[in-house]
C-alpha positions in Angstrom: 66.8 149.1 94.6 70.4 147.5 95.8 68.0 145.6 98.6 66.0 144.4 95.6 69.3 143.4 94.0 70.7 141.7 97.1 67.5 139.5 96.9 68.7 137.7 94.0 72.0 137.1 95.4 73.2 133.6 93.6 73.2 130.6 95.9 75.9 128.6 96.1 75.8 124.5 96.6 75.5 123.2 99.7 79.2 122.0 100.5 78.2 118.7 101.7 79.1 116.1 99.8 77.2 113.5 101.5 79.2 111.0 102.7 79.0 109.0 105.6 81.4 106.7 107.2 79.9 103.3 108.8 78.3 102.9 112.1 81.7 101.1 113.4 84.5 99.2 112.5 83.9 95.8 111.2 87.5 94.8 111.7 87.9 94.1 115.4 89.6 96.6 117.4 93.1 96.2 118.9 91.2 96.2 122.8 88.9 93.6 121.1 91.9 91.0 120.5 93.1 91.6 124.3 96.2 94.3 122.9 95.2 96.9 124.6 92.1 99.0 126.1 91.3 101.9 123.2 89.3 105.1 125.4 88.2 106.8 122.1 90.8 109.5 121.8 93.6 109.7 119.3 95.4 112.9 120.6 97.6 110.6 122.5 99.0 109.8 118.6 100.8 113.1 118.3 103.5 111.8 121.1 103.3 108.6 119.6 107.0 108.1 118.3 108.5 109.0 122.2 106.5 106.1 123.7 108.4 103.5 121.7 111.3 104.2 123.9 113.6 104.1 120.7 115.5 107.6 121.0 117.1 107.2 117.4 114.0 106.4 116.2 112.9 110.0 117.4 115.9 111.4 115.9 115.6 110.4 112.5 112.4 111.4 112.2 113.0 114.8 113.2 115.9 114.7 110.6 113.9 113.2 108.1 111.2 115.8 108.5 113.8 118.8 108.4 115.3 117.7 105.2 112.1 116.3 103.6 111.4 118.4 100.2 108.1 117.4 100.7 107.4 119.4 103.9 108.9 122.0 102.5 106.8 121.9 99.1 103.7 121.8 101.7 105.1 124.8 103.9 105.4 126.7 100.6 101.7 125.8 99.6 100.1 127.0 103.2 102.6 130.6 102.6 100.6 131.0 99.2 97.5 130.0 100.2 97.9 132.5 103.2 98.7 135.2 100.4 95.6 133.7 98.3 93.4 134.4 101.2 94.7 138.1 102.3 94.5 139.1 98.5 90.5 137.1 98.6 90.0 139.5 101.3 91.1 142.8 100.2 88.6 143.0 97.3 86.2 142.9 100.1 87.6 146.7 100.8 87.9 149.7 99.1 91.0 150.7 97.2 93.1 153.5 97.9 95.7 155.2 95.4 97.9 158.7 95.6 99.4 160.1 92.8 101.9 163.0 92.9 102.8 164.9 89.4 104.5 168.4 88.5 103.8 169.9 84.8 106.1 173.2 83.6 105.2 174.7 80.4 105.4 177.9 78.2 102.9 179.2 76.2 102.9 181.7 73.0 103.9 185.3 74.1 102.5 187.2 75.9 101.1 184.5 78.3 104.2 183.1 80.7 105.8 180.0 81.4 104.0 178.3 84.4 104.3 175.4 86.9 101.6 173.1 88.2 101.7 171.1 90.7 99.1 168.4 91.9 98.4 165.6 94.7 95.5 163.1 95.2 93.9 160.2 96.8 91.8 158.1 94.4 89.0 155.8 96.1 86.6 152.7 94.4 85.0 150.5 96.3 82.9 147.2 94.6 79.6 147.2 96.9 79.4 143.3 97.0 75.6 142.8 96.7 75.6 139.3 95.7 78.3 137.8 97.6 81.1 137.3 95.1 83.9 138.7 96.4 82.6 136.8 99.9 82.4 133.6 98.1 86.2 134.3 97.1 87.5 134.5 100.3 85.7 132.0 101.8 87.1 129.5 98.8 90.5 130.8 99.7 89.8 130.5 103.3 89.4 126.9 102.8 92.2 126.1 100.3 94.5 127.7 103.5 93.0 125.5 106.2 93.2 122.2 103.9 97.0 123.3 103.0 97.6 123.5 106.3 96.2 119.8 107.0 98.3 119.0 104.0 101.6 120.0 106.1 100.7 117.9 108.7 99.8 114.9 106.7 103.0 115.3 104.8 104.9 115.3 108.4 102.8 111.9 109.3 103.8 110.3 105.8 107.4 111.1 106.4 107.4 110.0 110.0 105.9 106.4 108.7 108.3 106.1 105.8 111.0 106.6 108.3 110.0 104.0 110.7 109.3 101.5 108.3 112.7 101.7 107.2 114.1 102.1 110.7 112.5 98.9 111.3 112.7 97.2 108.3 116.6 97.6 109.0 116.1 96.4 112.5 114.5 93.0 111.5 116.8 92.7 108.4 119.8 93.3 111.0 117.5 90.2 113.3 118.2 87.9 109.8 121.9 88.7 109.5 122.2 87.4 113.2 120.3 84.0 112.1 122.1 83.8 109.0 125.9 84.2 110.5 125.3 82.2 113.3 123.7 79.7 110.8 127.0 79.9 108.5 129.1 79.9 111.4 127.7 76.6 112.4 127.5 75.0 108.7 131.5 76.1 108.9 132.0 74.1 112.1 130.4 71.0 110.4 131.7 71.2 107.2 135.1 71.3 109.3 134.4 68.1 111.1 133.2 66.3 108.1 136.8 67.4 106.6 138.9 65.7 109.3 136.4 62.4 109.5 136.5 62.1 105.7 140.7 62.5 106.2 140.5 60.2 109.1 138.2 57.2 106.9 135.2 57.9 108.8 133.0 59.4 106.8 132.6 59.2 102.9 133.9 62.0 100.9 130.3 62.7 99.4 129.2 63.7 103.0 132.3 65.7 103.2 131.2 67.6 100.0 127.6 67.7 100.9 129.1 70.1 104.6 130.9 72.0 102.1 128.5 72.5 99.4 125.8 73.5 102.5 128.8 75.7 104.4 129.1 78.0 101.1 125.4 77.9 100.9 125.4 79.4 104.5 128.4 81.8 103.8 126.7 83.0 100.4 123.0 83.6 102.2 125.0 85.4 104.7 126.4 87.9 102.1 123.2 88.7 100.5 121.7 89.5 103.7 124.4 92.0 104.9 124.2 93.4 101.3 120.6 94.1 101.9 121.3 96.0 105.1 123.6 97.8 103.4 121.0 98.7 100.8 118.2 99.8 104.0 120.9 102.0 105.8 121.7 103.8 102.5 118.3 104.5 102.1 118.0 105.8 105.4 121.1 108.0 105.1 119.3 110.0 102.3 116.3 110.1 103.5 117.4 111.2 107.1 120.3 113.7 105.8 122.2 111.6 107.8 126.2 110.9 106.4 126.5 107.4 106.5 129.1 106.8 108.9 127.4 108.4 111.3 124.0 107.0 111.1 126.1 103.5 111.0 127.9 104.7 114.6 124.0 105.7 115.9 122.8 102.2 115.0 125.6 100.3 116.1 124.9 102.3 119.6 121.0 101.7 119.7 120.1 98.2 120.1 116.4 97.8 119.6 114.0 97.6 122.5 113.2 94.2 123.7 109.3 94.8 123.9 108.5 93.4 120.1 105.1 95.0 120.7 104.9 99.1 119.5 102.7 101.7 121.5 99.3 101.0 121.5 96.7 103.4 119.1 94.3 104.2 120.6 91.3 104.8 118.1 87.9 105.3 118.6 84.8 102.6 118.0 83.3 105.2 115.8 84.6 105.5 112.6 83.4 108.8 111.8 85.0 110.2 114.6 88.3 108.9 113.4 88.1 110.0 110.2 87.3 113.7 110.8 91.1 113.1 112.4 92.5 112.5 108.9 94.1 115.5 107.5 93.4 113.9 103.5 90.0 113.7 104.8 90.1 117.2 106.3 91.7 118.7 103.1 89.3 117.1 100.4 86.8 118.4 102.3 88.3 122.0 102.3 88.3 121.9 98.9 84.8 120.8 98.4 84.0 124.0 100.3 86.5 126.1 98.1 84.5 124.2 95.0 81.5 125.5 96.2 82.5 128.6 97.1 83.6 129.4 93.8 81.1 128.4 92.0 78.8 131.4 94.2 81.5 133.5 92.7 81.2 132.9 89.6 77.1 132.7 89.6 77.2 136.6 90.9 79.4 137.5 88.0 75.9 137.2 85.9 74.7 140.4 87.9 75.2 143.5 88.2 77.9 145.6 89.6 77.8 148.5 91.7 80.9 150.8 92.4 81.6 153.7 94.2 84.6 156.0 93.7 85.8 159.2 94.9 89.0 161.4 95.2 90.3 164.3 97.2 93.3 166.6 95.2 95.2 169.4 95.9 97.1 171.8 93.2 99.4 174.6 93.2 99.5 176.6 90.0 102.4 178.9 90.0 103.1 181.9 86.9 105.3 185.1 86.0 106.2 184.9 90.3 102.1 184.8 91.7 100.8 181.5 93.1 97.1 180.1 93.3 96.5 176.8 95.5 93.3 175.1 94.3 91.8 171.7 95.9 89.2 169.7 95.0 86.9 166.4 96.3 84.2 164.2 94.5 82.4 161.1 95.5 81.3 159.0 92.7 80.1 158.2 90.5 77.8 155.3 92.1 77.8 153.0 89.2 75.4 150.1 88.5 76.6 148.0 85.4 74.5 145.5 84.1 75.8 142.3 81.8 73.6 141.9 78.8 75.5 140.1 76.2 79.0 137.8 76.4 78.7 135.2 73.9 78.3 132.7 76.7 81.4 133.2 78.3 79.9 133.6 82.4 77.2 130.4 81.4 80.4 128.9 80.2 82.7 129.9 83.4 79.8 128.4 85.6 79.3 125.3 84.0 83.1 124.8 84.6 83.1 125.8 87.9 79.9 123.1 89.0 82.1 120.4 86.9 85.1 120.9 89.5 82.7 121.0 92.4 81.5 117.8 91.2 85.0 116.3 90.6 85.8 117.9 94.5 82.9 115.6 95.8 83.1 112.8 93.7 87.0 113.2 95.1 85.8 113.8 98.7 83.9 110.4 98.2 86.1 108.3 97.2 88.7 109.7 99.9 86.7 108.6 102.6 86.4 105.4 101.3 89.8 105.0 100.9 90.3 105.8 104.8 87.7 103.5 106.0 89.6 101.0 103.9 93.1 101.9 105.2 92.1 101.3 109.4 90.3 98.3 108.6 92.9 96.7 106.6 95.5 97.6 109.5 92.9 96.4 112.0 92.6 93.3 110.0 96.8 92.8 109.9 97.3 93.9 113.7 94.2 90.8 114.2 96.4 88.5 112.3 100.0 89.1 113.4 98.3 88.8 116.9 96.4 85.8 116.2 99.5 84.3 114.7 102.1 85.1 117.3 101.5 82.6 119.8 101.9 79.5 117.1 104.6 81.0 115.0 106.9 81.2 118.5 105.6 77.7 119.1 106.6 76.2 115.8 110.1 78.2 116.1 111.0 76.7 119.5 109.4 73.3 118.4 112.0 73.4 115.4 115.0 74.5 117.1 114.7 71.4 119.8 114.3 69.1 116.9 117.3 70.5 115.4 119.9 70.8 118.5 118.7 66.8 118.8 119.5 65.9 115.4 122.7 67.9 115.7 123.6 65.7 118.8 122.4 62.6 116.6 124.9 63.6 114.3 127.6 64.2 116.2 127.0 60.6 118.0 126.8 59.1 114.4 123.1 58.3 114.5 122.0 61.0 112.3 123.1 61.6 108.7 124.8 65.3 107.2 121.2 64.8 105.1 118.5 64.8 108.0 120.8 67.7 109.8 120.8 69.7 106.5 116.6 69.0 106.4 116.2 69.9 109.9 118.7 73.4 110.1 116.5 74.6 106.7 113.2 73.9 108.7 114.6 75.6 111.3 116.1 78.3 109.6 112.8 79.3 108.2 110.7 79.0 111.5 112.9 81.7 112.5 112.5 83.9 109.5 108.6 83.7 109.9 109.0 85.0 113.4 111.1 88.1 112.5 109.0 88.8 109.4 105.7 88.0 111.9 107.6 91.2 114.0 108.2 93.3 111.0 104.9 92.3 109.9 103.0 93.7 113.4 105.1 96.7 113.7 104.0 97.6 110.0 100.3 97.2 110.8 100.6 99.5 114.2 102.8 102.3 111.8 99.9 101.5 109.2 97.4 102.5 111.9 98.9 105.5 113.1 98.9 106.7 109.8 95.2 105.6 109.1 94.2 107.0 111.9 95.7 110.8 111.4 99.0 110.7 113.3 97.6 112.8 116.5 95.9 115.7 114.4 93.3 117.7 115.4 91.2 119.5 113.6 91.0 122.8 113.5 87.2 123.2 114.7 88.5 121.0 117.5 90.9 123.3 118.6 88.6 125.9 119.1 86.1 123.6 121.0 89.2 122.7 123.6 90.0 126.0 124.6 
């Protein structure tokens, strides 16, 4: 009969959601543009931060990451599903309970007062014919491994955030450079222009004009300190850091000179790539646990078959004599069968299928969303790459014209108005090229994020060892 049973065991969805990643990239790689040569592997990601040769850089990720209230909201969520899946598991085993009591009564004359004591072990065990309590711990199961992909994509986030701050500061600390220097130079004209105007050399409109453009300098100068203010607050609270001294580390740093960061090196195959993205990895899980549960709740619309037993010993002790009794039983073996709930387990089952729908359609649309994310960064790294050569070009081109119209002016065959024209050209020629930096090292942190930040999954694991 129970083989008879286990025939009709429910049957759970396949957990594959069906999707597929495309047969390759249609953004060009970064070995396609002449960067670098790409092997296929991305475990080389998980050291990626050292090879920048930025030791601060290291360091406030590491702080970042051991103050981050996300990590520790993900930590927390891997300790419960760990729980989830040991208490999955135990109703996969039978139950055991002791109980320990004492009684002392009196009874009418001429019967005497006794005392009983008893002790006993108390078995039941849920025979899991149709795979319920399986299907529970396999859904819990998954919901650990995905938290535990969920860690490590909260660790890649926070490393990216960081970075892109770090940076950000970096090339905002590149424009207060231009800008000073730029003020400092406006300063120095407006100056000359003072003493020619005294002198009767120079009208005092074009004496105005160097002051009007040496406040302009002064005041652009301001804002752009005030906005690196800004970046190294926010790195202070995001890193832990106290502010005077992550300002003393930063000071100490200077930024490498290579504008280009470490290569990633990702693979041709974009499915490959993508079974390295924990989000990917974790919407998965959960199509599994999805699927899983519904299995579970499908057997709850069978029967149920228990076991139980118990083993007790008593003492029974009156007017001084003493009698020890034990006794053991196994059972009852008992089948119950579900005949009538109002709908309830038809309900719970619908409910479950609608959330292992959502789980695929969520799957889905994940995928999508990190084929998206390494082609867009492949398509940024392409352009900041393609770009580099003729923004340097127009930069250098620009400063020449400016240091000759600078020496025009200083001759007296230039006007304070062509100067003025020329220093804003040149001014923002230099801009595009730290931007164009910002802009590149952005993509590559983009990338390493898209690309899973050097995890491995854990099915891959197993296959390396």
């Amino acid at each position: 009969m129970p083989l008879l049973l286990v025939a009709c065991a429910a049957q759970k969805p396949s957990p594959d959601a069906g999707a597929t990643a495309p047969e390759q990239w249609q953004a060009p790689l970064p070995g396609d543009y002449g960067l670098l040569p790409h092997s296929g592997m991305l475990t080389d990601l998980s050291q990626w931060w050292q090879q920048h040769g930025d030791p601060l850089l290291v360091r406030l990720i590491d702080a970042a990451q051991a103050a981050s209230p996300t990590l520790a909201s993900a930590k927390s969520r891997i300790g419960q599903a760990r729980a989830e899946r040991v208490a999955a598991g135990a109703a996969l085993l039978p139950t055991l309970d002791a109980a320990v009591s004492a009684t002392r009564k009196s009874a009418q004359p001429p019967l005497p007062a006794n005392t009983v004591v008893q002790a006993g072990l108390d078995s039941a065990w849920e025979i899991d014919l149709f795979g319920g309590n399986r299907a529970s711990r396999n859904a819990a199961q998954a919901r650990l491994e995905g938290a535990q992909a969920g860690w490590h994509e909260a660790r890649v986030s926070v490393a990216a955030e960081v970075a892109n701050l770090y940076y950000g500061l970096r090339a905002c600390e590149r424009q207060l450079a231009i800008t000073v220097a730029d003020a400092a130079s406006r300063a120095e004209i407006a100056r000359l222009s003072r003493l020619s105007a005294d002198a009767g050399f120079q009208a005092p409109a074009t004496a105005a004009l160097a002051r009007a453009s040496a406040a302009e300098g002064s005041a652009r100068a301001t804002q752009q300190r005030a906005l690196c203010d800004i970046d190294i607050k926010a790195l202070a609270a995001l890193t832990a850091i106290p502010e005077p001294e992550l300002r003393q580390s930063l000071s100490a740093s200077a930024l490498p000179a290579s504008e280009q960061s470490p290569p990633v090196v990702i693979s041709s195959l974009p499915a490959r790539t993508l079974t390295q993205r924990p989000d990917v990895f974790t919407a998965e899980r959960e199509v599994d646990a999805a699927s899983a549960n519904l299995g579970s709740v499908e057997a709850q619309r069978y029967p149920r078959l228990t076991l139980s037993g118990s083993v007790g010993v008593a003492r029974f002790r009156a007017a001084g004599l003493s009698d020890d009794l034990s006794t053991w039983s196994i059972g009852p073996l008992a089948l119950s069968m579900p005949i009538y709930d109002g709908g309830r387990r038809a309900a719970n089952i619908e409910a479950a299928r609608a959330r292992y729908e959502e789980a695929v359609a969520n799957y889905r649309a994940r995928v999508r969303q990190a084929v998206r994310e390494v082609e867009e960064a492949l398509v940024n790294l392409q352009s900041t790459s393609a770009r580099r050569d003729d923004v340097l070009a127009a930069a250098q081109g620009y400063r020449v014209s400016f240091n000759a119209t600078e020496s025009r002016y200083k001759n007296g065959l230039a006007s304070l108005v062509e100067l003025e024209e020329t220093r804003r050209t040149m001014l923002a020629a230099d801009s595009v090229v730290v931007t164009l930096e910002r802009e590149r090292r952005a993509a590559w942190i983009a990338l390493y994020r898209a690309a899973g930040g050097g995890w491995t999954p854990p099915a891959e694991i197993s296959a390396q060892r």
